[in-house]
C-alpha positions in Angstrom: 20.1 -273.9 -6.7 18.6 -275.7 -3.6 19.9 -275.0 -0.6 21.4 -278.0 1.2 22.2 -278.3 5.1 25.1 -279.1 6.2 26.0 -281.2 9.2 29.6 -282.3 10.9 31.1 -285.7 11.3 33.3 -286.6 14.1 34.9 -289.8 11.7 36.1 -288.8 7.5 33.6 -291.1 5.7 34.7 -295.0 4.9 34.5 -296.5 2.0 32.1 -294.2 0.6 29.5 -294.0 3.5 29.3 -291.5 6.4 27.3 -292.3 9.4 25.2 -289.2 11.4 24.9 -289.5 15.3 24.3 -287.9 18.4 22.9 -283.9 17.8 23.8 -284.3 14.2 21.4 -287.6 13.4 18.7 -286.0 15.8 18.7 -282.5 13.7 18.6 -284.4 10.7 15.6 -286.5 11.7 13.4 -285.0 14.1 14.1 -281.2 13.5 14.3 -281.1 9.6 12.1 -284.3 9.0 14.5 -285.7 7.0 14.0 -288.7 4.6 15.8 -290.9 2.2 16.9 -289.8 -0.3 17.7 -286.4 0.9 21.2 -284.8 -0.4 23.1 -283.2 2.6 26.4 -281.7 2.6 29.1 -282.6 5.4 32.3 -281.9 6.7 34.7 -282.7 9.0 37.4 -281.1 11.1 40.4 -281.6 9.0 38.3 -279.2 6.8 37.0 -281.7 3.7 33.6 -281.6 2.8 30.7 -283.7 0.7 27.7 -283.7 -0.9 25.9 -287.4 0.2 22.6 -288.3 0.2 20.6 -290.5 2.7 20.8 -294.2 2.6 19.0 -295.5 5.6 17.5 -293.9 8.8 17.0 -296.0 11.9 16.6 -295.5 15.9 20.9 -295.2 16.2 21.2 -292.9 13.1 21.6 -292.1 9.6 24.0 -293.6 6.9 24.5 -291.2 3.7 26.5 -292.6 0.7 28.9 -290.0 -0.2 28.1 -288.5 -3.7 31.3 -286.5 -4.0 34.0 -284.6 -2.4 33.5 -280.8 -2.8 36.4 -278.5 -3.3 37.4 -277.3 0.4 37.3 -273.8 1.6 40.6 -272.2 1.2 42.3 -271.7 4.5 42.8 -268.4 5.8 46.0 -266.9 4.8 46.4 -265.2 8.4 46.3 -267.5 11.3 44.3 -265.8 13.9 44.2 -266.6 17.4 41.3 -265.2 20.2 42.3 -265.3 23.5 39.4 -263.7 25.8 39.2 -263.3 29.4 36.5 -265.5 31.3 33.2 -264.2 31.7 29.3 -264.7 32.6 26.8 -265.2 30.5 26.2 -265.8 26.9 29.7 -263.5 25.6 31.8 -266.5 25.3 29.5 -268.2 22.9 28.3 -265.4 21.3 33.0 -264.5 20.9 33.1 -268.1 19.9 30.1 -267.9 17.3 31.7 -264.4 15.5 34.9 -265.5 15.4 34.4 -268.8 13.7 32.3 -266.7 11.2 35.3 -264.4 11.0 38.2 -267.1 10.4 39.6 -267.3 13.8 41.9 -270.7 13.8 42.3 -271.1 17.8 40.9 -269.7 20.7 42.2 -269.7 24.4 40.3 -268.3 26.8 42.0 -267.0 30.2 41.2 -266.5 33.6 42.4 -263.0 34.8 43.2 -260.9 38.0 39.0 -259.3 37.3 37.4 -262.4 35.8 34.2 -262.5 37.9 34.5 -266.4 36.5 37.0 -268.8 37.5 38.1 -271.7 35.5 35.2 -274.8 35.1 35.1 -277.1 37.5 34.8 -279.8 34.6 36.7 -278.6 32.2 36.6 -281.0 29.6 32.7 -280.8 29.8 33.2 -276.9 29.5 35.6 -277.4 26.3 33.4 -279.7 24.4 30.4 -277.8 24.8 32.6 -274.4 23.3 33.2 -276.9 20.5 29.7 -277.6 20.0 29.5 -273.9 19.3 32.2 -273.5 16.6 30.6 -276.5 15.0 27.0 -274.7 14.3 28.9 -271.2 13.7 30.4 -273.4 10.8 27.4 -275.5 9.7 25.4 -271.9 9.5 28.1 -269.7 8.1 29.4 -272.3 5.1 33.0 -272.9 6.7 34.5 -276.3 6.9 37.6 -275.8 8.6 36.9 -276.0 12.3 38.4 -274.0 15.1 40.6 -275.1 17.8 39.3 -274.4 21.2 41.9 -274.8 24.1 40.7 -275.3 27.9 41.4 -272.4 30.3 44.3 -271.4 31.7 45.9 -268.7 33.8 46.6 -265.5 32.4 50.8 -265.7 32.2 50.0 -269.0 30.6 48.3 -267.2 27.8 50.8 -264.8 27.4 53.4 -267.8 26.8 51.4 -269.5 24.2 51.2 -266.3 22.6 54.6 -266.2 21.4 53.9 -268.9 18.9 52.1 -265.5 16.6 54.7 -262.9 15.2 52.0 -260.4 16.1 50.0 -259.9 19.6 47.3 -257.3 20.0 45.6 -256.1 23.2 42.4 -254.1 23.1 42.7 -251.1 25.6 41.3 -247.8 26.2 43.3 -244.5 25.5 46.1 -245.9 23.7 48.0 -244.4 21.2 48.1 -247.4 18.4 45.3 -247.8 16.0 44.4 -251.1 15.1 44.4 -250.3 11.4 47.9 -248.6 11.6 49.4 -251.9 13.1 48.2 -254.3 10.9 49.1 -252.5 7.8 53.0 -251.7 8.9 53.8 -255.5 9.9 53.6 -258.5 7.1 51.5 -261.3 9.1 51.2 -264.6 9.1 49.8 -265.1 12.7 47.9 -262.5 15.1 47.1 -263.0 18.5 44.5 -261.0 19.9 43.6 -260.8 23.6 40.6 -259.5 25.0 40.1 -258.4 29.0 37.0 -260.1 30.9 34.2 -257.5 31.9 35.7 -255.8 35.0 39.2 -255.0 32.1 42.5 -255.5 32.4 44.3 -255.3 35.5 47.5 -252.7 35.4 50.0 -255.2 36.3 48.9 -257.4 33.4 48.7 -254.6 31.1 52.6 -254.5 31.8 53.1 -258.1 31.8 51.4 -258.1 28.8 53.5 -255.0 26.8 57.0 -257.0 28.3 55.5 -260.1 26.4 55.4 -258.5 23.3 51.6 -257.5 23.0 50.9 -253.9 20.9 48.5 -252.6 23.4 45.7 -250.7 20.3 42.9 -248.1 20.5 39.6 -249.2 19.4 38.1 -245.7 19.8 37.2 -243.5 22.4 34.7 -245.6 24.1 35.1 -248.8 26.5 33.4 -251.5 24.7 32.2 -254.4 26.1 34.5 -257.7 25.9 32.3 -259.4 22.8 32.1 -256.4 21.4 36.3 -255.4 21.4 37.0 -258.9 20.0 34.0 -258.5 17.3 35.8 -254.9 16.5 38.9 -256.1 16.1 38.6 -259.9 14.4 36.2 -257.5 11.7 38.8 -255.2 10.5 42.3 -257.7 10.6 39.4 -260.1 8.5 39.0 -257.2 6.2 42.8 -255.9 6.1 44.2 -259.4 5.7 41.5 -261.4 3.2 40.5 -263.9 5.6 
């Protein structure tokens, strides 16, 4: 069976067409040289997906004619949340790439007492471009439910919103909890995890954190880096709860 690419829409198609702008349209187009004719899949937020097939190509964009609705990915039966401290770089996309891969539903990243990054100075601009992310972790990986990514927020804010998941998980060195041991004890329907930024936690929020309700686990006897804790740990509650 061909392989077909897959590209998002911002608007569930109308009457039977879908219309391709912006990065989607110009991917289409210019990068894979699409033509008329082509089949494409789609999807959308809300998580439906098609098969469609290239009607007409101008400067603006490209209208497909839907062919048929596809049966959706199943959700994952474990709402999963990643909460991750702010940090430089390229860990924030490559924590918002895995995760999409790996089912998380929501992310909410924090700014904490050692972020060496503070909170975007446009943060709208800053939000829609982590969205941009989840959108081509989910054209790539074959999911059609998209993520939810929240803007920044102070770290007691985070622990608040936390209390919506019946289960909280926090990353730390030297503690006596292992990760697998957690998960397999409690029946869950929601996980929060919470990873520290680079410089790790700060011992007052470790407290604030534990009085909150967070399991404070042990990923080993090594500090891993912040990308690298919430890979390890969105991996095995994927694997332990069928995501």
């Amino acid at each position: 069976m061909m392989h077909m690419h897959r590209f998002f829409l911002e608007q569930t198609p109308s009457q039977g067409l879908a219309f391709l702008s912006g990065d989607e349209f110009h991917h289409l187009r210019h990068v894979l040289r699409a033509e008329i004719g082509s089949e494409v899949v789609l999807f959308d937020a809300a998580g439906h997906e098609f098969t469609g097939r290239v009607e007409t190509l101008s400067k603006r964009g490209a209208v497909v004619r839907i062919v048929r609705e596809n049966t959706p990915d199943p959700p994952c039966p474990l709402r999963i949340t990643l909460a991750w401290g702010l940090c430089k770089g390229k860990a924030a996309d490559w924590m918002l790439q895995k995760g999409t891969e790996l089912g998380v539903a929501r992310f909410q990243p924090f700014v904490s007492a050692r972020s060496n990054v503070r909170v975007p100075a446009k943060p709208e601009e800053q939000r829609l471009k982590w969205r941009r992310t989840t959108i081509e972790a989910a054209k790539q990986c074959g999911r059609s439910r998209l993520p939810e990514v929240e803007d920044a927020v102070p770290f007691p804010i985070m622990l608040e919103r936390a209390q919506d998941s019946m289960t909280r998980l926090m990353p730390h060195p030297g503690s006596p909890a292992r990760l697998k041991d957690v998960l397999r004890k409690d029946r869950l329907d929601s996980v929060w995890v919470a990873v520290g930024p680079e410089g790790g936690w700060d011992p007052e929020e470790v407290v604030e954190a534990r009085t909150a309700g967070f399991i404070l686990v042990s990923l080993g006897p090594w500090t891993l880096r912040s990308e690298t804790a919430a890979l390890a740990v969105l991996s095995v509650v994927a694997s332990e709860k069928a995501c």
